[in-house]
Wavefront OBJ file of the C-alpha trace (Angstrom):
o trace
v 36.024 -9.004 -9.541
v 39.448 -11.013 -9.168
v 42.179 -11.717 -11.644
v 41.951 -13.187 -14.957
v 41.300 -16.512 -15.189
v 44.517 -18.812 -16.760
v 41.137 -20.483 -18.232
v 39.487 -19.663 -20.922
v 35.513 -20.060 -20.978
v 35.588 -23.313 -23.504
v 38.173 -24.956 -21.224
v 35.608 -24.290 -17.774
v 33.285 -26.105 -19.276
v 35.033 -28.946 -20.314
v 36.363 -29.074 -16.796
v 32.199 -28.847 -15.474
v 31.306 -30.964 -17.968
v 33.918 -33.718 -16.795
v 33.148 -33.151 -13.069
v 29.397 -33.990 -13.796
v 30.162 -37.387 -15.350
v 32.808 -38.365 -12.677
v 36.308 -37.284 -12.947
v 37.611 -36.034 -10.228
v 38.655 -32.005 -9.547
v 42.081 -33.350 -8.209
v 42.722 -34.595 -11.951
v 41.450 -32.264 -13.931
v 43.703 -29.329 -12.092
v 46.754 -31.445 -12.100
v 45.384 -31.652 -16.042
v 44.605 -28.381 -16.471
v 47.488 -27.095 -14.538
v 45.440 -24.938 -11.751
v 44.479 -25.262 -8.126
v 41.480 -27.561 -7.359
v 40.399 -24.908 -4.928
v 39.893 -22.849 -8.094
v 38.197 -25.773 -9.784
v 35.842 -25.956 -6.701
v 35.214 -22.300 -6.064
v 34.689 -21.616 -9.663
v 32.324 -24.446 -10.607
v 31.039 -26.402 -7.042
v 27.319 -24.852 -6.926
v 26.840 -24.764 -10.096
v 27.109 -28.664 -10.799
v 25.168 -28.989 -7.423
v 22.655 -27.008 -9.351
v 22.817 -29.006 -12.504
v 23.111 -32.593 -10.529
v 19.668 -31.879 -8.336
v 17.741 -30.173 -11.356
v 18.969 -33.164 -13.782
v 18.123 -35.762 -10.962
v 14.451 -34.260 -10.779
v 14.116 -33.889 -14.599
v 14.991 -37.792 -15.281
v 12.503 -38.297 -12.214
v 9.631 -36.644 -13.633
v 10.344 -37.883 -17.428
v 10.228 -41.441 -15.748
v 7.515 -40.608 -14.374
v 5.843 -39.218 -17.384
v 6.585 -42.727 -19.181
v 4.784 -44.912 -17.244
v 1.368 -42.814 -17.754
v -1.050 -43.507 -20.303
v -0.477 -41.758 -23.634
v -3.492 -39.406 -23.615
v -2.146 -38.230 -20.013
v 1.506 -37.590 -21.095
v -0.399 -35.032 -23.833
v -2.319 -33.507 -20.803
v 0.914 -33.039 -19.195
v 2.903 -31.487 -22.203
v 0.064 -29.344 -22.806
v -0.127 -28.089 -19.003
v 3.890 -27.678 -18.848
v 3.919 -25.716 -22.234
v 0.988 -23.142 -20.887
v 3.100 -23.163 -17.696
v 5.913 -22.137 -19.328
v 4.237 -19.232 -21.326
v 2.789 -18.313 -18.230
v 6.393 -17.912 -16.812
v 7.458 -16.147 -19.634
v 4.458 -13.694 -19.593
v 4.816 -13.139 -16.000
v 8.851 -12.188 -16.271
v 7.200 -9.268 -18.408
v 4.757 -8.820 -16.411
v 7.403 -8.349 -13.466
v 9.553 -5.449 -15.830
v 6.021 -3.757 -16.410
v 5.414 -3.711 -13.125
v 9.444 -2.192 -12.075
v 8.216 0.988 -14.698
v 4.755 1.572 -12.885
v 6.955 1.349 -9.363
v 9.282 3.702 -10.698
v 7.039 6.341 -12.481
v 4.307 6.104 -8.957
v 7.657 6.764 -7.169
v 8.006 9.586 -9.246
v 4.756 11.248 -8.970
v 4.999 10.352 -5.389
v 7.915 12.612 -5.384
v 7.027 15.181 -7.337
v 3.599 15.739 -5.141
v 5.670 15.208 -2.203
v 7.702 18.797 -3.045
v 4.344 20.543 -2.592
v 3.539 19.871 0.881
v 4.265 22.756 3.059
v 6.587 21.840 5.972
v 5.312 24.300 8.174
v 1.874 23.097 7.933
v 2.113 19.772 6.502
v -1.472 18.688 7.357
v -3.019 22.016 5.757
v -3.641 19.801 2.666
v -5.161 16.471 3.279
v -5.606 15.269 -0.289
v -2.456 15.804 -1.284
v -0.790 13.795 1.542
v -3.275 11.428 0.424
v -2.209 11.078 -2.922
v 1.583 10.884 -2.303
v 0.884 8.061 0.271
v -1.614 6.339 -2.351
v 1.274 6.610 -5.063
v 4.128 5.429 -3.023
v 2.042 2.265 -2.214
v 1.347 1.730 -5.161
v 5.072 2.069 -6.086
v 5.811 -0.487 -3.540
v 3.097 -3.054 -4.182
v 4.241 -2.597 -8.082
v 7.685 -3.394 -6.961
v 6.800 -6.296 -5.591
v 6.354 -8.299 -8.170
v 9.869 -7.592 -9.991
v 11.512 -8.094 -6.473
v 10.149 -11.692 -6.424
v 10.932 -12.716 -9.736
v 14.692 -11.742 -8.958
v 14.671 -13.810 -5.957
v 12.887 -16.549 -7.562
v 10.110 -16.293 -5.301
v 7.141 -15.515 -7.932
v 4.354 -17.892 -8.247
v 2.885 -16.896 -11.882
v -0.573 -18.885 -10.625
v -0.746 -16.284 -7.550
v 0.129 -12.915 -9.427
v -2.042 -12.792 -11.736
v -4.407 -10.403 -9.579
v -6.764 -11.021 -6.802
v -9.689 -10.699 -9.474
v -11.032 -7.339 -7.967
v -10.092 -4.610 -10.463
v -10.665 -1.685 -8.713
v -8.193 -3.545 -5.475
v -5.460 -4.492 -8.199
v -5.310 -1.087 -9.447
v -5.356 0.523 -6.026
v -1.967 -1.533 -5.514
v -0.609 0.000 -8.605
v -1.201 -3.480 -10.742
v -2.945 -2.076 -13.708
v -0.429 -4.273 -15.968
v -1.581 -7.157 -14.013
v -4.991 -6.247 -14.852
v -4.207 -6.083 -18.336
v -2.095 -9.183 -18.393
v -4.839 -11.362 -16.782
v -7.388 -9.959 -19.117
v -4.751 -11.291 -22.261
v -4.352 -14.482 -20.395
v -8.384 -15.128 -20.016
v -8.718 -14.073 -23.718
v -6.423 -16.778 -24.967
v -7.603 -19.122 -22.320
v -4.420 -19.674 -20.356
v -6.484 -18.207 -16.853
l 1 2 3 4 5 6 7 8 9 10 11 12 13 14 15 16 17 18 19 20 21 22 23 24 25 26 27 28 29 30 31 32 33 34 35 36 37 38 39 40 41 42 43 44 45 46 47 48 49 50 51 52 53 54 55 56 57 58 59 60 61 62 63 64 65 66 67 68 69 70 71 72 73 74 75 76 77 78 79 80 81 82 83 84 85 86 87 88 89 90 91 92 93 94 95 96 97 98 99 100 101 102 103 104 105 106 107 108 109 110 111 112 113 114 115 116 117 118 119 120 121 122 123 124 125 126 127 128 129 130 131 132 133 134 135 136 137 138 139 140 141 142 143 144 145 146 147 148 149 150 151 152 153 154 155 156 157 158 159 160 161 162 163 164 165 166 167 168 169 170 171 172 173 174 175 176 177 178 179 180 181 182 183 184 185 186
């Protein structure tokens, strides 16, 4: 994890703060009394972060302003459902990392009964470890994206064939589409 820090958390992000509106790093270490390397390892992607996601905030709110008023409601609306959609989907996605784990589990657990000496002897049973494991992996999926960022809540809410979504383990999905239709969000 590395050493202490001479800084204490208040004090970083004054220093960030700074940085974003212009002072330079070389300043505020001499200031602070710390090496800008530290200054730059410590806070560099961070305001990158901050700089592109403010840059395409103040885009879109300009953007926004020069529409019509009835459209800038339309958009509002549409970015608030999006954002309960996000929010619903994040649950979704820890739903989704229990059913992994528990088909995992019963994967397992069925897995102990095959006879090695004649694994083949029982058909249904090899079935049914291979049809839980993929569902444990499809059901992982969805947690797996949302901690790389890579979920699209418009494209996981289900292929809209039950009996396929359940089949890949995604009977929360189900469920969570069926909520979404009820309150008119799908």
């Amino acid at each position: 994890m590395g050493r202490k820090s001479k800084l204490t958390e208040d004090q970083w992000s004054e220093i960030e703060q700074r940085h974003l509106k212009g002072e330079a790093m070389r300043a505020l270490a001499r200031e602070f009394k710390i090496d800008p390397a530290s200054i730059s390892a410590r806070i560099s992607q961070r305001v990158k972060q901050t700089k592109t996601l403010a840059n395409q905030l103040a885009t879109a709110e300009l953007a926004v302003e020069r529409l019509p008023i009835s459209q800038r409601m339309v958009i509002r609306t549409v970015a608030d459902d999006l954002k309960v959609i996000n929010t619903n989907m994040a649950a979704a996605g820890a739903l989704s990392s229990g059913t992994s784990r528990i088909l995992s589990q019963i994967a397992n657990e069925q897995a102990l009964k095959i006879d090695m000496a004649e694994p083949f002897s029982d058909i249904e049973l090899l079935k049914g470890v291979t049809f839980a494991q993929k569902g444990a992996l499809e059901a992982a999926q969805l947690p797996a994206m949302f901690m790389t960022g890579k979920a699209d809540p418009q494209k996981v809410l289900g292929t809209g064939d039950e009996d396929e979504d359940t089949a890949m383990g995604g009977l929360h999905l189900i469920r969570a589409r069926k909520a979404a239709r009820e309150k008119g969000t799908a």
